[in-house]
N, C-alpha and C positions, 0 to 999 in steps of 0.2 A: 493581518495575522497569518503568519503562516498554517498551510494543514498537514501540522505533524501528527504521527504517530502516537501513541500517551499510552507509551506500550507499559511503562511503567504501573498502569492501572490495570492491566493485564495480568502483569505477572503475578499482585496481589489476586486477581482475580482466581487466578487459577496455576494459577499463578497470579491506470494506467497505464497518416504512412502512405505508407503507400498498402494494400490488398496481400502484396507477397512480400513478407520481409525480405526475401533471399534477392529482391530486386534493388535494396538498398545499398547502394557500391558509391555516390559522390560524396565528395568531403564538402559539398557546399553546406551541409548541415553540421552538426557538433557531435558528441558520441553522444550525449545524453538527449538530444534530440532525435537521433536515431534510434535509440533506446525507447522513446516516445512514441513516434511512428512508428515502429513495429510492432507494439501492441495498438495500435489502431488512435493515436491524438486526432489526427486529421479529421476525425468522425466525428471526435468529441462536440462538433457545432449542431451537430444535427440529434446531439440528445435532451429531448424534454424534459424525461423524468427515469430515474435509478431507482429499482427497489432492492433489496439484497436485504439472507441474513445471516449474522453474522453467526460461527457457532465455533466453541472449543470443547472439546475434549481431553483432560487427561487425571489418568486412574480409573475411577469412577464416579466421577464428577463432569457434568453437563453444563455450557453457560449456553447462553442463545439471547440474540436481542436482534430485530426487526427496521429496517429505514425505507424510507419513500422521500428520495430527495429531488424537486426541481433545481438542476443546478444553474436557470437562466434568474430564475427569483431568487434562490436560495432557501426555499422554505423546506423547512426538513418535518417530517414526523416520527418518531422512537415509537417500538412497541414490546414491550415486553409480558410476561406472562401479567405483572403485577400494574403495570402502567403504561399510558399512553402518554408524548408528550408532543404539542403540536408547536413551534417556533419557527422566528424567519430569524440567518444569524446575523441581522445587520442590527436586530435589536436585540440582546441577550439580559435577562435576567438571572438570578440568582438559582432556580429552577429549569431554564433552558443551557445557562454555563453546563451546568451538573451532566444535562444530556449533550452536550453539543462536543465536549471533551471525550465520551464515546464515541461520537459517529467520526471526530477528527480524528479517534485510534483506528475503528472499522472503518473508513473510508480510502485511511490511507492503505490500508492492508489491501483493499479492492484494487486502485489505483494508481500505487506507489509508483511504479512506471511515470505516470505524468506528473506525478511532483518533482520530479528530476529537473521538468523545466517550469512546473507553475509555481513554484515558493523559492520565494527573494530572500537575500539575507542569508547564501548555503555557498560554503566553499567545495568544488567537486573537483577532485584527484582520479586520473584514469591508471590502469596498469593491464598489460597485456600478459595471458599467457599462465596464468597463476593456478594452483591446487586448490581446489575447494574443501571445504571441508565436513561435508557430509560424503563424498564419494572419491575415486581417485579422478574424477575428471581433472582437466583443464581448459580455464574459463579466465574469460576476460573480467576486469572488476573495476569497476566507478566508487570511489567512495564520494558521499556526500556526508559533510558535518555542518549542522546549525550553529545561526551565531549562538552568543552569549544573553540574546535579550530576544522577546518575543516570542507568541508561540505558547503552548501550556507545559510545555516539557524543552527548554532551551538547552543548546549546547550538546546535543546527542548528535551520534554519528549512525550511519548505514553502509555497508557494505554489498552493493549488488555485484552479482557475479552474473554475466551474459554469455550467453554461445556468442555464436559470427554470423546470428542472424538475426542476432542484438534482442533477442530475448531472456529475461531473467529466468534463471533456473534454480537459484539459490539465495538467499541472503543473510546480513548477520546485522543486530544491531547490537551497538555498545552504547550504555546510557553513559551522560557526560563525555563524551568521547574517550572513554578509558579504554584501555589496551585489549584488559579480556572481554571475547563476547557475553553479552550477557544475554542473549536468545539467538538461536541458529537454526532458519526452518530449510525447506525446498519452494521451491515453485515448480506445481506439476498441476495436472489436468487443466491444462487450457482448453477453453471454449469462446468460440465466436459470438458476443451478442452486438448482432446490429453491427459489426466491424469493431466495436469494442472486444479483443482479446484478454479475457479472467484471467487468470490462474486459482482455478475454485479448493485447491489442496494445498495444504504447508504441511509438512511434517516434520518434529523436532528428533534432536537427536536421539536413535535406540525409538524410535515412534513415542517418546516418552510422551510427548503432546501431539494431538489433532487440531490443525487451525482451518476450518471451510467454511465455506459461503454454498448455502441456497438458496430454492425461492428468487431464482436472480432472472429480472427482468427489466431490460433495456428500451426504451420507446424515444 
């Protein structure tokens, strides 16, 4: 199963090397593996356990929901103000689906970065040089779009936009790969955990939404 996004559940709602990326210069690797390593993949063996939580903001309305994930087991636990929910995802029930469709939207948000190269089944288009569209920058951009099967939300696309030291700085998703965005945040306040690089801020357009993670600890 792919770990996509299920940003879709989102928007009802409230709708992630080398140490220095800037030492990243061989084409022995791919852009989206660079992309990878620059927010820290390479680490990714030496992590036991991921807590993080997830929280959005917009108008005056608050969501927040809580993970503790072993990602060598896969055993996840959900916490919310009103439930706890404890699962491993190789067996899913009816009640674990329900949570597990969350943390595959919050996880990916964590570590969209490494799904570039961990979910099969994604055709990825590079372009150089490109306007973004939160700022007048110019950034490089990877699109990745999923197939047509699999996955909780198939057939959606992503738009990451990178500096030249293959870090995202922005991105856009289009559900069913449709032409208009249909969500456009930033990627800002990065923090080191453990050699994993966050991005613990998204900000949508006009600040109309807050997308961040707390409570984030790496072991």
């Amino acid at each position: 199963m792919n770990s996509k996004i299920v940003l879709a559940s989102l928007l009802v709602i409230v709708f992630s090397c080398k140490n220095n990326p800037s030492t990243i210069e061989t084409d022995e690797f791919t852009i989206s593996e660079k992309i990878a390593k620059a927010s820290g993949i390479d680490h990714w063996g030496n992590v036991n356990s991921i807590q993080f939580t997830f929280n959005v903001d917009r108008a005056d309305s608050h969501f927040e929901r809580s993970w503790k994930w072993n990602p060598k087991t896969d055993d996840v636990i959900m916490m919310t103000k009103t439930d706890t929910v404890s699962y491993n995802r190789s067996t899913l029930d009816s009640i674990s689906t329900r949570a597990d469709k969350g943390f595959i939207n919050d996880k990916f948000w964590l570590l969209a970065p490494f799904n570039l190269v961990w979910d099969k089944g994604t055709t990825i288009t590079y372009e150089d040089s490109v306007k973004v569209n939160l700022s007048d920058n110019i950034l490089n951009k990877a699109t990745t779009v999923y197939g047509s099967e699999g996955g909780y939300t198939p057939g959606d696309a992503y738009d990451f936009y990178y500096d030249d030291n293959y870090m995202v700085r922005e991105w856009v998703f289009r559900k069913g790969n449709q032409e208009e965005p249909s969500m456009i945040t930033t990627w800002e306040d990065y923090e080191d955990f453990n050699g994993i690089k966050i991005a613990r801020t998204h900000m949508g357009k006009d600040n109309s939404v807050k997308l961040y993670f707390t409570n984030i600890k790496v072991e």
